[in-house]
DSSP file (Angstrom, degrees, kcal/mol; ACC not computed):
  #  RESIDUE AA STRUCTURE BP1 BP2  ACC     N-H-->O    O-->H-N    N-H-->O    O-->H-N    TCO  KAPPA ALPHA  PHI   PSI    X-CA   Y-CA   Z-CA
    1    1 A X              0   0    0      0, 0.0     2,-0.5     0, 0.0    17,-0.2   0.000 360.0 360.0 360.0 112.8  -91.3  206.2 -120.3
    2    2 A X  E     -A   17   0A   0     15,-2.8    15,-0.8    17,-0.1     2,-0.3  -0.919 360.0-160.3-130.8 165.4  -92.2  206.8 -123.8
    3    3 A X  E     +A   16   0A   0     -2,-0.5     2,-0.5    13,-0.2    13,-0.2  -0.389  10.4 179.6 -89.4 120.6  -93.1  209.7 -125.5
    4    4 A X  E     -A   15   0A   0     11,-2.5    11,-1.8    -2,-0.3     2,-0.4  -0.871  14.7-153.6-123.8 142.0  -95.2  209.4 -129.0
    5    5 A X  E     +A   14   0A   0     -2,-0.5     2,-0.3     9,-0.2     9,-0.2  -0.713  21.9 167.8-108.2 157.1  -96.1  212.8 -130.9
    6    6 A X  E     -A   13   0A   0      7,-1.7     7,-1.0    -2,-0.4     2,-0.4  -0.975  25.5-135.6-162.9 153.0  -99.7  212.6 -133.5
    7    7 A X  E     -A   12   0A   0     -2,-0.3     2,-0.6     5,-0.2     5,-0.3  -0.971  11.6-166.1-148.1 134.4 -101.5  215.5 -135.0
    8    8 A X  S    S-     0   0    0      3,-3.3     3,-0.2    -2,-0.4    32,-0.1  -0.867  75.6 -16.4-127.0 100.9 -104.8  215.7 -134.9
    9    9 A X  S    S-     0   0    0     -2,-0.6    -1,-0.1     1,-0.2     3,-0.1   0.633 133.8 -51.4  80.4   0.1 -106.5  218.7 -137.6
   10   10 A X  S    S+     0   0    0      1,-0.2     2,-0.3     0, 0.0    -1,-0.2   0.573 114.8 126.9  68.7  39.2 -103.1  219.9 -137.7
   11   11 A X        -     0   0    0     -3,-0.2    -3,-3.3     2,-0.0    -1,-0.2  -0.986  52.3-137.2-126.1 121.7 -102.5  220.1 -133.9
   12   12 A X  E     +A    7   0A   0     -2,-0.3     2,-0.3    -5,-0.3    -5,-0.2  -0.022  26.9 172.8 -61.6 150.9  -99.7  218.5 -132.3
   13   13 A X  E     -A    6   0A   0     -7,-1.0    -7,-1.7    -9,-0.1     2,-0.6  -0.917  18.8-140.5-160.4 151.0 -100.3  216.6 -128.9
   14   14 A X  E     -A    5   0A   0     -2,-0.3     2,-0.5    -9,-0.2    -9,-0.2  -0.900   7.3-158.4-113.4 139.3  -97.8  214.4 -126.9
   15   15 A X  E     -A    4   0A   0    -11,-1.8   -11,-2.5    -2,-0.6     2,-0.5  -0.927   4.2-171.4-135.3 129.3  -98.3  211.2 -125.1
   16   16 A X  E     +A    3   0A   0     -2,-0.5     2,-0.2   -13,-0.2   -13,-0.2  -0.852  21.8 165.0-107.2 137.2  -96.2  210.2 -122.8
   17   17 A X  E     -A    2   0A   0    -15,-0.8   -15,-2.8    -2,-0.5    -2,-0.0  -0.991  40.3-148.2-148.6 160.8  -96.9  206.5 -121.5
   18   18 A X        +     0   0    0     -2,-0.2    -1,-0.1   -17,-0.2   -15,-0.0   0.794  60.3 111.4 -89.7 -27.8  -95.6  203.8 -119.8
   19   19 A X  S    S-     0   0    0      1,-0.1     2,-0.1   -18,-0.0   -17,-0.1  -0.076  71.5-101.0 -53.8 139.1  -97.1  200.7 -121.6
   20   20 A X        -     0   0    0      2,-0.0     2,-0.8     1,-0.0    -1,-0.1  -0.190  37.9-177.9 -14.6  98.1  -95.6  198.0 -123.8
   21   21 A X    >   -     0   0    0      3,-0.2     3,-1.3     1,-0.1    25,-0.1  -0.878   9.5-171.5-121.4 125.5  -96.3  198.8 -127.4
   22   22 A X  T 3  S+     0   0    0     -2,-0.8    -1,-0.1     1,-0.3    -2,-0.0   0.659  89.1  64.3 -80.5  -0.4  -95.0  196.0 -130.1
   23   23 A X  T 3  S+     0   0    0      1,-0.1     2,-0.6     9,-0.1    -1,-0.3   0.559  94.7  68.0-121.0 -13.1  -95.6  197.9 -132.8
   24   24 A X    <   +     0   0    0     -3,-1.3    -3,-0.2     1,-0.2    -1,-0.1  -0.915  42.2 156.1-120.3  91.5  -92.5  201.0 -131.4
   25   25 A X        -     0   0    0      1,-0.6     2,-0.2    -2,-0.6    -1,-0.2   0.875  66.6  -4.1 -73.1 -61.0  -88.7  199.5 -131.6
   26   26 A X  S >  S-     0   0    0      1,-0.0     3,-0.9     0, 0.0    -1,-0.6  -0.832  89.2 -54.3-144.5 173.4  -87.2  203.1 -131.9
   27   27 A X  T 3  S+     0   0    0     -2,-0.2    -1,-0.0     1,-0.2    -3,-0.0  -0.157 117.8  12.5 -48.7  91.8  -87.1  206.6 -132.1
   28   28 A X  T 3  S+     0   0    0      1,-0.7     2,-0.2    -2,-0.2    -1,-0.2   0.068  82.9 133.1 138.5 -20.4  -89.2  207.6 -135.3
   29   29 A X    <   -     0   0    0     -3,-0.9    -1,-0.7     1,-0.1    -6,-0.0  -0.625  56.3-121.8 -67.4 131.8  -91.2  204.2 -136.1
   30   30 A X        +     0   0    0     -2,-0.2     2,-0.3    -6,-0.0    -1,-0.1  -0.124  36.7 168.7 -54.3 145.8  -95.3  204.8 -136.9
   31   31 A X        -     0   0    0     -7,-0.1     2,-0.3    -2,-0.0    15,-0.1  -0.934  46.6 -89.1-156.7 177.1  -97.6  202.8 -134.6
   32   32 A X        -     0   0    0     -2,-0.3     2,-0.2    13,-0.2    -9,-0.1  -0.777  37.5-144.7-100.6 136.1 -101.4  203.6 -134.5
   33   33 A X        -     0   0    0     -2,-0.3     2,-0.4    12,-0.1    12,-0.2  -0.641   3.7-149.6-113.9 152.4 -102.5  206.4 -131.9
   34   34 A X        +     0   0    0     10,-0.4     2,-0.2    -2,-0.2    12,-0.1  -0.729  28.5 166.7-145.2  65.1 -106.0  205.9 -130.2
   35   35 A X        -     0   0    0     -2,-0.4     2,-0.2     8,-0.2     8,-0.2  -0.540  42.6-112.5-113.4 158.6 -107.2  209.3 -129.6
   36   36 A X  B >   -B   39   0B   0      3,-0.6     3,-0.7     6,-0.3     6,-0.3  -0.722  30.2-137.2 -93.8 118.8 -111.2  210.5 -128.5
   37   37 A X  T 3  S+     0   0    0     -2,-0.2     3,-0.3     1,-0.2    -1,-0.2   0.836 106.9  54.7 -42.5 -41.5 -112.7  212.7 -131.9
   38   38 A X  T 3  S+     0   0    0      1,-0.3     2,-0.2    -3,-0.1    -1,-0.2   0.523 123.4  10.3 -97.9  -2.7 -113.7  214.6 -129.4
   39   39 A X  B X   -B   36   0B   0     -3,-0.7     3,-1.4     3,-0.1    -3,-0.6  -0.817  65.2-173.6-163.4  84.9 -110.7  215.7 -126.9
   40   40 A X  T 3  S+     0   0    0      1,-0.3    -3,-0.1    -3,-0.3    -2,-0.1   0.701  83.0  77.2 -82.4  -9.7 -107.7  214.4 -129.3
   41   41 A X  T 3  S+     0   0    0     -6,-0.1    -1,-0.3   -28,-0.0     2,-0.1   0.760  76.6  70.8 -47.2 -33.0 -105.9  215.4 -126.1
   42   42 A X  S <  S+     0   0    0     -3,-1.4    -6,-0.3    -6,-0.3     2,-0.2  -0.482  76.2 154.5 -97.7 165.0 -107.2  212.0 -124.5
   43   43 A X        -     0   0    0     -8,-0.2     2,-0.2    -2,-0.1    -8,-0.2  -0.798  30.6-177.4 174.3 161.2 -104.8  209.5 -126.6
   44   44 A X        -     0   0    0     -2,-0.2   -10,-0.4   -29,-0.1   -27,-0.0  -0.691  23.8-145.4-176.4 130.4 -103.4  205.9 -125.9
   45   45 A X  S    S+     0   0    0     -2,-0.2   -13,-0.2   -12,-0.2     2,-0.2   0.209  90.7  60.1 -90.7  23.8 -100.7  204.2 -128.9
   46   46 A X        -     0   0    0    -12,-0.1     2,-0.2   -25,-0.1   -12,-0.1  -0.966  65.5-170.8-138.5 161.9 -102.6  200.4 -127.8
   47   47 A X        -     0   0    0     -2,-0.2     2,-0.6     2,-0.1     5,-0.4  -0.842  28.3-128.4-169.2 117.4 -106.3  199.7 -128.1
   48   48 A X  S    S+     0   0    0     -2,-0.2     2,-0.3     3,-0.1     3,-0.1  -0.466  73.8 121.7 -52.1  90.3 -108.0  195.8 -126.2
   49   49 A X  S >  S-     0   0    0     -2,-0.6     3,-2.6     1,-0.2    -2,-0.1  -0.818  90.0 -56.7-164.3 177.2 -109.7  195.1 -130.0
   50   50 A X  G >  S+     0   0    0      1,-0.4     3,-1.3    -2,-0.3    -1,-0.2   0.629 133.0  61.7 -70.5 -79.1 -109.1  191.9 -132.3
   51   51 A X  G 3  S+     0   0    0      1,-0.3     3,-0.4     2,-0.1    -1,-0.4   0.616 108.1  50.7 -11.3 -51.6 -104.9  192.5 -132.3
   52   52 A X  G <> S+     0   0    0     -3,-2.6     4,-0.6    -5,-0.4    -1,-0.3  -0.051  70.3 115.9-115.5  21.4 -105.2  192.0 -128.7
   53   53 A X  H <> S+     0   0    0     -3,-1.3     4,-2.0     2,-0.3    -1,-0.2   0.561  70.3  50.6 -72.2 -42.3 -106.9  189.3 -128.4
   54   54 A X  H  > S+     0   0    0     -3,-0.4     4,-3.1     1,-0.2    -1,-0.2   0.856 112.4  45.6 -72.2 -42.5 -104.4  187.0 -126.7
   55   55 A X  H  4 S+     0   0    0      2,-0.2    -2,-0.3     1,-0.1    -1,-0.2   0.782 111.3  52.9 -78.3  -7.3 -103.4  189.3 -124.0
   56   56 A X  H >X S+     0   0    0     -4,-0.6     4,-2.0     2,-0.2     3,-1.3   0.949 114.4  52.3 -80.1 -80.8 -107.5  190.1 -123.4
   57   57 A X  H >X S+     0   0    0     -4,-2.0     4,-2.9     1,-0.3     3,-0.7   0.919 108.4  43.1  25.3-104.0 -107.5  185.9 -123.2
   58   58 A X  H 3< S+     0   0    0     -4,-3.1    -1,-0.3     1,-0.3    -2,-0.2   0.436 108.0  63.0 -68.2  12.5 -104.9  185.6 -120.7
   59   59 A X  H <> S+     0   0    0     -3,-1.3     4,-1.0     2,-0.1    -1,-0.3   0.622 110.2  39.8 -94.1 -42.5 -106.4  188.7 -118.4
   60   60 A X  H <X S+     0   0    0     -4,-2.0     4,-2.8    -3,-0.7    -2,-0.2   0.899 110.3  55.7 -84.6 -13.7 -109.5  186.9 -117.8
   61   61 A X  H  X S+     0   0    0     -4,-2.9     4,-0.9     1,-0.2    -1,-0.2   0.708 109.9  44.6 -87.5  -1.5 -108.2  184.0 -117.4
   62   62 A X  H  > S+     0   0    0     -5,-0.3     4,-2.4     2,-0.2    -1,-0.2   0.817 115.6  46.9 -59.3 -47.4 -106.1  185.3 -114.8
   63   63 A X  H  X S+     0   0    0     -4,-1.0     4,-3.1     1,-0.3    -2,-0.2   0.943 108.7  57.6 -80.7 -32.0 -108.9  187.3 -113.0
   64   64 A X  H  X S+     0   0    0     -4,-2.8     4,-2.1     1,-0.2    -1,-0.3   0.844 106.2  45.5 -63.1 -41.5 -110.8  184.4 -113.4
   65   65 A X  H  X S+     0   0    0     -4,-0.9     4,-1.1     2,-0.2    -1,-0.2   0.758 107.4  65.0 -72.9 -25.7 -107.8  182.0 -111.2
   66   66 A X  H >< S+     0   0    0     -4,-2.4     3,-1.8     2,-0.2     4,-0.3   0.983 104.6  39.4 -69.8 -50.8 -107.8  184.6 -108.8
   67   67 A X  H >X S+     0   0    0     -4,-3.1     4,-1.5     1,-0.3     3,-0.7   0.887 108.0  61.0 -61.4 -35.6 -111.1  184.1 -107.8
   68   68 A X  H 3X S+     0   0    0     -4,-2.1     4,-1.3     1,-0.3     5,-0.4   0.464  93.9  60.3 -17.8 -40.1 -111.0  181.3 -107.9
   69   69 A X  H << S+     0   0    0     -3,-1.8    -1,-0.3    -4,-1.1    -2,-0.2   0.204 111.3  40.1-110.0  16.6 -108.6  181.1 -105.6
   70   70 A X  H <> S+     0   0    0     -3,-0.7     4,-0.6    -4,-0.3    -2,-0.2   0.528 111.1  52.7-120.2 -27.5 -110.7  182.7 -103.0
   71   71 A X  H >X S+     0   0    0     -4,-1.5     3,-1.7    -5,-0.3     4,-1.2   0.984 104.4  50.6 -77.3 -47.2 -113.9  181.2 -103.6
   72   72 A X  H 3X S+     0   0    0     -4,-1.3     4,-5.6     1,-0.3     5,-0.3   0.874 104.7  57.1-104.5 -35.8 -113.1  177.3 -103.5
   73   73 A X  H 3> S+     0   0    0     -5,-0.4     4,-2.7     1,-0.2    -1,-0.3   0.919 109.4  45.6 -50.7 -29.4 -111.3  177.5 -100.4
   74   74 A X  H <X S+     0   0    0     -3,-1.7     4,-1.9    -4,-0.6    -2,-0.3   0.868 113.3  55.0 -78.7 -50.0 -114.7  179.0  -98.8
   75   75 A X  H  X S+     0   0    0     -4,-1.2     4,-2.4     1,-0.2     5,-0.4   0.956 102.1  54.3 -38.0 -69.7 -116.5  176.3 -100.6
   76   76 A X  H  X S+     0   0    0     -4,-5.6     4,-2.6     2,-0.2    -2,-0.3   0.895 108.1  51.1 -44.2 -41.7 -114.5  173.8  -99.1
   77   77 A X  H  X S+     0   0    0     -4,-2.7     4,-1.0    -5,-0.3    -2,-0.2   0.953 107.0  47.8 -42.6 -73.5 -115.3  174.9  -95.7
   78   78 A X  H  X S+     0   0    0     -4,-1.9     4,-2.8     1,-0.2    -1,-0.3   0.690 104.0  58.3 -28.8 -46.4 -118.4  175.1  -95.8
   79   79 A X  H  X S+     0   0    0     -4,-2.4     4,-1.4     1,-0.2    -2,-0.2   0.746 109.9  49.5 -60.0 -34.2 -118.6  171.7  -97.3
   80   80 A X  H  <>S+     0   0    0     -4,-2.6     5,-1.7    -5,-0.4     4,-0.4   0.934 109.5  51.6 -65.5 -26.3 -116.6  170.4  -94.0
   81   81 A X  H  <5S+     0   0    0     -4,-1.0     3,-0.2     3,-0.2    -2,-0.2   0.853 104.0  54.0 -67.0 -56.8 -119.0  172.3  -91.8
   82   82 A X  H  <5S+     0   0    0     -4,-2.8    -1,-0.2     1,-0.2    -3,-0.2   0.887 118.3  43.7 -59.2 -46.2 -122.1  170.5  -93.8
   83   83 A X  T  <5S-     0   0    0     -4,-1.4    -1,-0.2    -5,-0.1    -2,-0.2   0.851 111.2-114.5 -44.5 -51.3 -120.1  167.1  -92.7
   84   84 A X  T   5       0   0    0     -4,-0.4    -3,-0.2    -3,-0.2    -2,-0.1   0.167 360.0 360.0 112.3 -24.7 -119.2  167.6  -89.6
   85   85 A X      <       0   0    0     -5,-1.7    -4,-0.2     0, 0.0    -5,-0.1   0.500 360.0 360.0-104.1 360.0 -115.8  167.7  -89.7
């Protein structure tokens, strides 16, 4: 678990998260905070935008094998069915 601290108008807020952040070795290095104007409460230190492009990438192409991997078999059936076999 870590914890990153950000002040937003000159109110402190903590966010505690589990995720992978490249940008955080240790205690005290900036990274970029991702917080709602509207709620600065709401917050996340990663953000799915041009930086993130490769892991974005390999997530559909993941969801994409997974379905794969339910559809073709179903295809194939059918296609034995249509045979005969």
């Amino acid at each position: 678990m870590k914890y990153y601290s950000y002040c937003v108008n000159g109110v402190a807020y903590q966010l505690k998260s589990t995720a992978y952040n490249s940008q955080v070795d240790k205690v005290g290095d900036p990274c970029t905070i991702w917080y709602n104007p509207k709620n600065p409460a709401e917050a996340q230190e990663f953000h799915y935008g041009e930086k993130n492009k490769t892991f974005t990438v390999i997530l559909i192409c993941g969801i994409v094998f997974v379905v794969l991997g339910f559809v073709l078999p179903i295809i194939g059936i059918g296609i034995q069915a249509r045979q005969g076999g």
